[in-house]
C-alpha angles and dihedrals in degrees: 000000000000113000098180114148116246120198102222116236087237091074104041093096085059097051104044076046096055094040094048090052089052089054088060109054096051085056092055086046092059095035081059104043090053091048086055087058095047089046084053097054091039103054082047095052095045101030099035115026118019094013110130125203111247124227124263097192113130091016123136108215129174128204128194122214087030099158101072147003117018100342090058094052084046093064095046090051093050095046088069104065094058108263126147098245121209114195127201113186129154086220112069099176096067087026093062089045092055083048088055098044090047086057099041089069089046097269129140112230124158108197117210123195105226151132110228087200095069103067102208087047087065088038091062099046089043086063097041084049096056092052102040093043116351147247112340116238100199126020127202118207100203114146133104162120142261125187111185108213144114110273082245088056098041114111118219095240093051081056099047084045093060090037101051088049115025082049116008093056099057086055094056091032096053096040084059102056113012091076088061082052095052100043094051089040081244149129159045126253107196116184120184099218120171128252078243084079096071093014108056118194138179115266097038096050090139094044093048090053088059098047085050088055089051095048084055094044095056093037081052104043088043090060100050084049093051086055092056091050091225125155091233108125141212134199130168118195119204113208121194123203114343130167104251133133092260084065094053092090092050139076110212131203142207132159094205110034093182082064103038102018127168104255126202117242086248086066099043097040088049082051091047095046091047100049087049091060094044088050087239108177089201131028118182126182123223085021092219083083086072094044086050104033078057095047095049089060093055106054139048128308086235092046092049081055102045086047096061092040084059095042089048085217099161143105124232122196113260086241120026106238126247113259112277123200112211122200118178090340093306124125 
């Protein structure tokens, strides 16, 4: 008896249907792992080697957390290159001397009391802002808080506090002002996020959560921005360590400080600044984060582990806190 087996004719439609659809994703395959060569080549070409810094001059850019750390080196930086800047700071003292000093070398700066976690306190000052000097072309999302403690020994307010400014904020913040962007085909959303935001590490749990969230928000955005072919663009920069306030409650390690130094705000604002003009999506500094955060994708949970306890790439309270007992979240 033969057994062999006999495709009806009946069938034939479905599997010239099937095999042709087979043919064609490997095509597609290949069509899309030649166009990520040639994105590869292309984003060296255009960001590294002929890429040239665009100018800032006759911009309007507003910068949050204005009044100390990066975000005030920031708006020194910016300053320079002939842009209107706008600084939000909940601090007005230190925010109005950045404001002087920006004028003092010929500068325009215009300085705004106001907590970008309460959203109808940014609401408000959106509104003043657009009055008094315009609509902002680029934004910089640069506030935020670090509490330095075991996840244990972390309070709750100290977590809706990160929370309400290192995320929240960028979501009041960017609501006010991308619409005016979009509308005008026009405009730049910067957001300084943390390398802890790709790199986790023990002691800033919570803080690492909300530069994670950050780090979802802009990939998203972006996304959403890319599908209405619009010009408006988006970077977020991932400091690592940097001797700011925020780090004096903290005691930081490396094990190779020539690698993963601690830089001061002045380096990494000059980094961030530079990779905005040259519409730069990621800045890392110092650009090893990106090599490891990738590499950490790619191997094991327990190598990823046995890597950073070789790198020594972690933070330690400056005391360690008293034991806390938890039961049902309550201290």
């Amino acid at each position: 008896m033969n057994t062999t087996s006999v495709i009806p004719r009946s069938q034939y439609p479905s599997v010239v249907s099937m095999m042709t659809k087979t043919v064609l994703d490997i095509a597609d395959f290949f069509r899309l792992f030649a166009f990520h060569l040639y994105l590869y080549l292309d984003y060296i070409c255009r960001k590294v080697i002929f890429a040239k810094p665009k100018s800032l001059d006759g911009e309007i850019i507003l910068v949050t957390g204005s009044g100390r750390g990066i975000g005030r080196f920031i708006s020194l930086e910016l300053a320079t290159t002939g842009a209107t800047v706008i600084l939000w700071s909940k601090s007005p003292g230190p925010n109005e001397e950045v404001a002087k000093e920006i004028r003092k070398q010929g500068g325009k700066a215009f300085a705004y009391s106001v907590d970008v976690s309460n959203r109808l306190a940014v609401a408000t000052t959106a509104e003043l802002v657009r009055r008094e000097v315009g609509d902002p072309t680029i934004v910089v999302n640069n506030a935020g808080l670090m509490n330095i403690s075991s996840f244990i020994n972390q309070s709750d307010k100290e977590i809706e506090n990160m929370f309400n400014v290192n995320v929240l904020s960028n979501f009041w913040v960017i609501k006010e002002f991308l619409p005016a962007m979009l509308a005008k085909n026009h405009g730049h959303l910067v957001s300084v996020c943390s390398a802890s935001g790709i790199l986790p590490t023990r002691n800033i749990a919570a803080y690492s959560a909300t530069k994670h969230a950050v780090h979802g928000l802009h990939d998203a955005l972006r996304d959403e921005i890319r599908i209405l072919k619009s010009n408006v663009k988006i970077t977020v920069a991932y400091p690592f360590y940097c001797s700011t306030e925020m780090l004096s409650d903290g005691i930081p390690h490396t094990r190779f400080p020539m690698l993963f130094p601690i830089d001061p705000p002045e380096v990494v604002a000059k980094n961030i600044v530079y990779g905005v003009r040259k519409d730069v999506e990621y800045i890392y500094t110092p650009r090893l984060v990106g090599w490891l955060a990738m590499f950490s994708w790619l191997v094991p949970p327990r190598a990823v582990e046995a890597y950073a306890d070789f790198l020594k790439l972690n933070i330690d309270p400056v005391a360690p806190p008293p034991t806390t007992t938890m039961i049902n979240g309550i201290h």
